[in-house]
ZADOGU-623460 format. One record per residue: residue in one letter; x, y, z of N, C-alpha, C, O in turn. Coordinates in steps of 0.05 Angstrom, whole numbers, plus 5000, padded with zeros to 4 digits. Layout:
aXYZXYZXYZXYZ
...
This chain:
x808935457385808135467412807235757418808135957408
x804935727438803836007441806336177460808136047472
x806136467460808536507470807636507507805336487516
x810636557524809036507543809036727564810036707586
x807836947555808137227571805637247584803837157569
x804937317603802737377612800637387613798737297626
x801237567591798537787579799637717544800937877531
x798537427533799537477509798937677488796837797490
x800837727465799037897443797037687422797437467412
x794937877422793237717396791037997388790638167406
x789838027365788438107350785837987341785537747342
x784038147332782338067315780938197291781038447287
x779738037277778838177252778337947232779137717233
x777138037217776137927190777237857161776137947141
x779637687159782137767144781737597122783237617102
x779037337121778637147094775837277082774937197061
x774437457097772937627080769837437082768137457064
x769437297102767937117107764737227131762837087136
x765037557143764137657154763337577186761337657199
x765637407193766337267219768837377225770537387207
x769537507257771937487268773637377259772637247241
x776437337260778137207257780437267288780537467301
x781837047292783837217310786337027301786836817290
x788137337319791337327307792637277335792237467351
x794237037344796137037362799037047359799936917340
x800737167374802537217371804636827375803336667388
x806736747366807736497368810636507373812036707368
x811636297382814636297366815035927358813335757362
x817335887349817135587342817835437366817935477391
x818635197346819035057384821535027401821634927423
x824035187382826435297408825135527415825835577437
x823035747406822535997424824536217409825236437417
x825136087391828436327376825836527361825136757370
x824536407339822836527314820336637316818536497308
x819536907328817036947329814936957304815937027283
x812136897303811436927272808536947292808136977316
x807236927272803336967278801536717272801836577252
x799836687288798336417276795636497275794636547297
x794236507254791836587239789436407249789236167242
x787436527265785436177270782736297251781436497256
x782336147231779636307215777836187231778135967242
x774836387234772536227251770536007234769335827246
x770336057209769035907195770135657190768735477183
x771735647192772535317192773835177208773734927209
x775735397227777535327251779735217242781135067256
x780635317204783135307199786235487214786335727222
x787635357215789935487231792135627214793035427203
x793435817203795435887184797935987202797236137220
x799635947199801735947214803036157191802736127166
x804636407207806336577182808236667206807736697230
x811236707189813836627211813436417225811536257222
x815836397248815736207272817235947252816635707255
x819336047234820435757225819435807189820935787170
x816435897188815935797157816136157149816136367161
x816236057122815836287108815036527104813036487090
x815136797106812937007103812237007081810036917074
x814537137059813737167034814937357025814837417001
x816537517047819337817040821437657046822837787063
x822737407041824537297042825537227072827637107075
x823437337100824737187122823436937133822036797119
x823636897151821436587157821136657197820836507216
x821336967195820837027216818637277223818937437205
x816537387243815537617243816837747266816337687289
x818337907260819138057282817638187304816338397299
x817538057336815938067356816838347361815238527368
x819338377357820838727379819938977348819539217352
x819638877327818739157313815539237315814539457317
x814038967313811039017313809938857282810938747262
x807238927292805238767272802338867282801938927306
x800638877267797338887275794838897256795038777235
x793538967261791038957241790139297231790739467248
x789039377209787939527202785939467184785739367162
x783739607208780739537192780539677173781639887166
x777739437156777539587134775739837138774439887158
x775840007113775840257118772440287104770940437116
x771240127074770040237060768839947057769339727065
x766840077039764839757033764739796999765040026990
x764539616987763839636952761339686943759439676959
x761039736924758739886912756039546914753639546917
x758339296910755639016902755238896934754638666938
x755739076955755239056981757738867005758038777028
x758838896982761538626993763238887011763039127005
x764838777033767338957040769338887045769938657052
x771539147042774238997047775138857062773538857080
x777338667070778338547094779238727106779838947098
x779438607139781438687150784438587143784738357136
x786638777147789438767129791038717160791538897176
x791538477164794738447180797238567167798038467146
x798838797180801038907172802538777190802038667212
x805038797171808038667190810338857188811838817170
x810739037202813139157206815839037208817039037230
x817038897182819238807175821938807183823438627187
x822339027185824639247189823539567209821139617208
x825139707221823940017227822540167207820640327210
x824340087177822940257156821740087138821040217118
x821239837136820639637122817739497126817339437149
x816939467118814039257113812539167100813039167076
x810139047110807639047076805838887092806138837115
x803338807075800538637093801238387094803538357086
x800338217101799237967099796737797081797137557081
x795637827075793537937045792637487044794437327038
x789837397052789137197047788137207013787137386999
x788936947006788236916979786436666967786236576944
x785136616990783136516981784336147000783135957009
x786936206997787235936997790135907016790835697026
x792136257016794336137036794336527044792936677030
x795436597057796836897065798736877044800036667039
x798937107033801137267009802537507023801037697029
x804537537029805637807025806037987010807537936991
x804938267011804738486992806238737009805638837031
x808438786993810738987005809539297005807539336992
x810239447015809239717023810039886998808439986983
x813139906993813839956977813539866948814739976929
């Protein structure tokens, strides 16, 4: 369920490398206990759901709403004209985290450390 504050949080960016927007809303499941993120890609109007109940991929099945999360654009382009994604980070813990990283086919978690 979308969450139900106001002014919700959501993001955007380019995270399947498809050269279309993408956007990121903030969620929780459906007691409202589990916050997580739900991924809408524009090219196909697939939905990916990460926390909120299912899986990340650092062993919780939650994205913590009170530590943070966001996007960091990409920075550089490749030499055969392709460029990086944009990288959803998830602040895990205060000192803890890593990206969100699409793989062609689901979000992977990749730890900082």
């Amino acid at each position: 369920m979308l969450s139900s504050e106001l002014n919700p949080v959501y993001a955007v960016g380019d995270f399947d490398r498809d050269g279309l927007f993408d956007l990121v809303l903030e969620v929780k499941d459906r007691g409202g206990l589990r916050c997580g993120i739900a991924i809408l890609h524009r090219i196909d109007r697939s939905v990916h759901i990460v926390g909120a109940g299912r899986p990340v991929g650092n062993g919780k099945d939650e994205v913590s709403c009170r530590v943070g999360w966001g996007v960091q654009p990409a920075h550089y382009s490749h030499r055969d004209g392709t460029s990086s994604p944009d990288l959803l980070y998830v602040v895990a813990e205060w000192d803890q985290g890593g990206w969100l990283v699409w793989n062609g086919t689901t979000y992977v978690w990749v730890a900082w450390n």
